[in-house]
C-alpha positions in Angstrom: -31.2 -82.5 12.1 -29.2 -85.7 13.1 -30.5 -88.7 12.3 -30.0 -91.7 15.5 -33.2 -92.9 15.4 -33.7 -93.9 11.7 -30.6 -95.7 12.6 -31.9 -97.3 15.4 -35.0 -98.3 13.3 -32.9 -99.8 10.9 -30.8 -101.7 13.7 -33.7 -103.5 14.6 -34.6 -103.9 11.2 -31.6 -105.5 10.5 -30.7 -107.6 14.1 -34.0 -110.2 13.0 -32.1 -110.5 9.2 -28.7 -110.9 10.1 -28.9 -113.3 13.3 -29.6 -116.3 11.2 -26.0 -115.8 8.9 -24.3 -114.8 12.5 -25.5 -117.9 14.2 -23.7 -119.9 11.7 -20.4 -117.8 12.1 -17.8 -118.0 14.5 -14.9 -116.8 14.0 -10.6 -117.0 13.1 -7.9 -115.2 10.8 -5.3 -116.5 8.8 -3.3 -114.1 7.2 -4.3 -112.7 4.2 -1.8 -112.8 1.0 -2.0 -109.6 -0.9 -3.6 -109.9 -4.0 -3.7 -113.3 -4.5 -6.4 -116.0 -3.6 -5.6 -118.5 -0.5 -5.8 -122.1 -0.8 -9.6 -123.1 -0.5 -8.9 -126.2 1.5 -8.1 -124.0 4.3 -10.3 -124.9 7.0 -8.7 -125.2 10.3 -8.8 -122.3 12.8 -5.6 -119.9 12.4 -3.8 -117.2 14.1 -3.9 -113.7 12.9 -1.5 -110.6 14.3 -1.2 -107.8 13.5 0.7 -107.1 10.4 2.7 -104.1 9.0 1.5 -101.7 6.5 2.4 -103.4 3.0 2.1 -102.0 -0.5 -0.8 -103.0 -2.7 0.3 -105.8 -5.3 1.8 -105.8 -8.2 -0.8 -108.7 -9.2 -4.8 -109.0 -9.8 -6.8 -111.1 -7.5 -7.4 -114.3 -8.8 -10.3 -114.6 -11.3 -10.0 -110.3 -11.9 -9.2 -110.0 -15.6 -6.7 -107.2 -16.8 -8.4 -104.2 -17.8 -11.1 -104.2 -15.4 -12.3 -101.4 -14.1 -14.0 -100.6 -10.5 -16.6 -98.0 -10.4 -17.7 -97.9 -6.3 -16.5 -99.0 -2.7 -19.1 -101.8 -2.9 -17.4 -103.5 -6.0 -14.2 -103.1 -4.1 -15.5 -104.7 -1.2 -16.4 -107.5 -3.3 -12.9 -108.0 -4.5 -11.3 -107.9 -1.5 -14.1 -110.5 0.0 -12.8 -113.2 -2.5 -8.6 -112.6 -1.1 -9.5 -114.2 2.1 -11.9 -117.4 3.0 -13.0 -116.6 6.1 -14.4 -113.5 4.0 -16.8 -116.2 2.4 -19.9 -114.9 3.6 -19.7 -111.2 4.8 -23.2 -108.6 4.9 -22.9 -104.9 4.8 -22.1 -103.0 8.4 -25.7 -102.9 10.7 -25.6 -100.3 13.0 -26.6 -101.1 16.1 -27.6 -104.6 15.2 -27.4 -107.6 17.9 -25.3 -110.5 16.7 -23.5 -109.0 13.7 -20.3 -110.3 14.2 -19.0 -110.6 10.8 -19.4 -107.1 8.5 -17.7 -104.7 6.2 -17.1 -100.5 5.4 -16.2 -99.4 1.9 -15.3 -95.9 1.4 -13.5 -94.2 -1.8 -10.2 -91.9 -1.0 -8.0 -90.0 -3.2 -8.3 -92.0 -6.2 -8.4 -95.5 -4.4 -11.0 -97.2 -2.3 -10.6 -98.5 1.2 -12.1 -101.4 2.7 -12.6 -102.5 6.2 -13.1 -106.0 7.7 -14.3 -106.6 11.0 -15.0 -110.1 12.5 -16.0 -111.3 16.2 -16.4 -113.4 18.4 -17.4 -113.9 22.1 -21.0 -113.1 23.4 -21.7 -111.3 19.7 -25.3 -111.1 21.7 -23.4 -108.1 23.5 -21.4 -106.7 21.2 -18.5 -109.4 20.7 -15.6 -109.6 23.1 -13.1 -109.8 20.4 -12.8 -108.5 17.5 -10.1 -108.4 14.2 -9.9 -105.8 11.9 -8.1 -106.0 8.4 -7.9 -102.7 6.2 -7.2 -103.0 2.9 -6.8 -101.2 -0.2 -8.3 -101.5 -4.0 -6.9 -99.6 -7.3 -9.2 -98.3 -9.8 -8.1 -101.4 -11.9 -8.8 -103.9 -9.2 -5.6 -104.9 -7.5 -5.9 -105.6 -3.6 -3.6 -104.8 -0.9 -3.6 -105.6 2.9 -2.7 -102.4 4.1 -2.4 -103.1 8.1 -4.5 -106.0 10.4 -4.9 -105.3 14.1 -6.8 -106.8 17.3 -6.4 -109.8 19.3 -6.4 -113.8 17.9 -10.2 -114.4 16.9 -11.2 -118.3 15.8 -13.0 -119.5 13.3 -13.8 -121.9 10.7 -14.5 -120.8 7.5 -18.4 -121.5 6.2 -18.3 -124.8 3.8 -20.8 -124.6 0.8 -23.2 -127.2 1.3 -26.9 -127.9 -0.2 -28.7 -125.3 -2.8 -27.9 -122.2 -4.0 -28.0 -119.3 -0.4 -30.8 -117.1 0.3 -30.8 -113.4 0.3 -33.2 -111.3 1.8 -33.0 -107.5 0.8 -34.9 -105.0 2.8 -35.3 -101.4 0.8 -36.7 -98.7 3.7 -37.1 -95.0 3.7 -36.2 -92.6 6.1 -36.9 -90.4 8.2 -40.7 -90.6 8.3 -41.6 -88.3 10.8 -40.1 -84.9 11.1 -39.2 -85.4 14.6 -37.5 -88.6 15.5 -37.4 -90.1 18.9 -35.1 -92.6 20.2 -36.9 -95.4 19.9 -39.2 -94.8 16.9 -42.3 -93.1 17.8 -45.8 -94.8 16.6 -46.0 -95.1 13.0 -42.2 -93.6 12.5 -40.0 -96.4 11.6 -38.6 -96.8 8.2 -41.3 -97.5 5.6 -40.9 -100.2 3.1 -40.4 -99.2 -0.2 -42.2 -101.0 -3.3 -41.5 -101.5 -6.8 -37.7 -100.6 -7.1 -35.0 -102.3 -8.9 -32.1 -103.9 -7.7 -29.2 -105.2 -9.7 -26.5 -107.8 -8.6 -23.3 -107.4 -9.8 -20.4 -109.9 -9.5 -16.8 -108.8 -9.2 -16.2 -107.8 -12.3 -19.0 -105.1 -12.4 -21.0 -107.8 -14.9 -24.7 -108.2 -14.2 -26.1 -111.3 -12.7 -29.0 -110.9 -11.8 -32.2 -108.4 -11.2 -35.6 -108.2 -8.9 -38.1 -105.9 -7.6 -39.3 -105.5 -4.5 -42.9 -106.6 -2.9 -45.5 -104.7 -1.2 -42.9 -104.9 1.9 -40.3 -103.7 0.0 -38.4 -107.4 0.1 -36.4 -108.6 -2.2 -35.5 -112.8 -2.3 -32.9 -113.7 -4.8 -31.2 -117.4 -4.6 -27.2 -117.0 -5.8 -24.5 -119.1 -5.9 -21.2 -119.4 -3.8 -19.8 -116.0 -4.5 -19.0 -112.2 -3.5 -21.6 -109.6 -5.4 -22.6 -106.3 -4.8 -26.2 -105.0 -5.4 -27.1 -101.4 -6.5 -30.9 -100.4 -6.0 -32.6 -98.0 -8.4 -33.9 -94.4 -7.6 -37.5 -94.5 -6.3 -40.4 -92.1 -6.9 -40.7 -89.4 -4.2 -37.2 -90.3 -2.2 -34.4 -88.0 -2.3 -31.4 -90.3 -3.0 -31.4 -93.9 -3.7 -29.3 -96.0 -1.1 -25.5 -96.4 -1.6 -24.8 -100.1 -3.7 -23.7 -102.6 -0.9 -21.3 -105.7 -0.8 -22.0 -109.3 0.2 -20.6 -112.3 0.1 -22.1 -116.0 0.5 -21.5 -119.9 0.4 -24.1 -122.2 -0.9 -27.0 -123.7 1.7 -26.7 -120.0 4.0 -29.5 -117.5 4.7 -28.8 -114.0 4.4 -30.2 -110.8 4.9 -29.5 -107.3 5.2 -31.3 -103.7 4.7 -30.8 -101.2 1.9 -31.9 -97.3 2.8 -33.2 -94.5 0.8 -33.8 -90.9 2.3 -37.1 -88.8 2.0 -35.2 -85.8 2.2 -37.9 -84.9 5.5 -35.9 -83.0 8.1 
């Protein structure tokens, strides 16, 4: 049976935890160098066009040491998140989330891994009016390529790290609950928190840097540093498959938050 309404559930879930991080984005593109790490001072708005199909670099992205190796999308995602600064603070795709204007996809194909950027900007309330899309791709031993950007000029200026360590909020649900799902949720059929599992965040270079467990509402509040990360949540008792590990990225003094789905397996 298809599934929109879990998805809806978790749009909502997500629209209250991502409009905060949105709020503080708007958005521009300079062109990203392939494989290599842009000058951090950049901080004035820039034009992006779209860009021809390039190979993927010869060289690692700066701070990837030789020999690593990456194990999912998500980690990929990460890598590519630190090529770019206007990639500086990025949460996982929300479907059908108000406001998200700024978001990724990570998928694995033949032997390499894809990633997507998408950022927006005008009336993001209503589903932006423009957006930019980079694609890139990401060996098995971490080198990044732009393969192809497209969409009209979007503006921004990149998020400057100010004050204490950011704020992540991570939302671990389970769904479907009800065997029948309705457009919106019926009564007592929207995702269900889950409590008690483990996450793990990873930086770049697959190394752990932290872990948590999730409350009684199945939240999870971790304070990180400046950074790209991915987070990968532990199986849970009773649920079918534990959610796929997701990407972030995040500058010091932001608020962050984003959801994390397991299945029940109920059809």
């Amino acid at each position: 049976m298809s599934k929109p309404s879990f998805r809806a559930g978790l749009g909502i879930i997500i629209c209250s935890l991502a409009l905060s991080a949105c709020a503080s984005q708007s958005v521009s593109s300079p062109t990203p160098t392939n494989g290599t790490q842009p000058s951090s001072g950049a901080t004035a708005p820039a034009t992006a066009t779209a860009a021809p199909a390039s190979p993927v670099s010869t060289r690692h992205t700066v701070g990837t040491p030789p020999g690593l190796t990456v194990g999912s999308p998500a980690q990929a995602a990460a890598l590519v998140f630190t090529t770019n600064p206007l990639f500086a603070q990025i949460i996982p795709a929300a479907p059908g989330a108000l406001g998200h204007n700024t978001f990724y996809t990570a998928n694995a194909a033949r032997g390499v891994f894809v990633v997507q950027v998408v950022i927006g900007s005008g009336d993001c309330q209503s589903g932006c009016t423009t957006t930019h899309t980079w694609n890139y791709q990401v060996n098995p031993n971490g080198q990044v390529g732009l393969l192809s950007q497209s969409g009209p000029t979007v503006e921004t200026t990149p998020p400057t790290p100010s004050g204490e360590s950011a704020q992540v909020t991570i939302t671990l649900v389970a769904g479907p609950v009800c065997p029948v799902e309705q457009n919106p949720p019926a009564s007592g059929c929207a995702p269900r928190p889950v409590a008690g599992a483990q996450v793990v965040v990873n930086d770049t270079t697959g190394a752990q840097v932290t872990t948590a467990t999730s409350d009684a509402s199945g939240t999870v509040t971790l304070s990180l540093p400046t950074g790209a990360y991915y987070v990968v949540a532990s199986p849970a008792n009773g649920l079918e498959a534990a959610p796929d590990p997701q990407a972030f990225s995040i500058v010091n003094g932001s608020t962050v938050g984003f959801v994390m789905a397991y299945d029940t397996g109920i059809r």
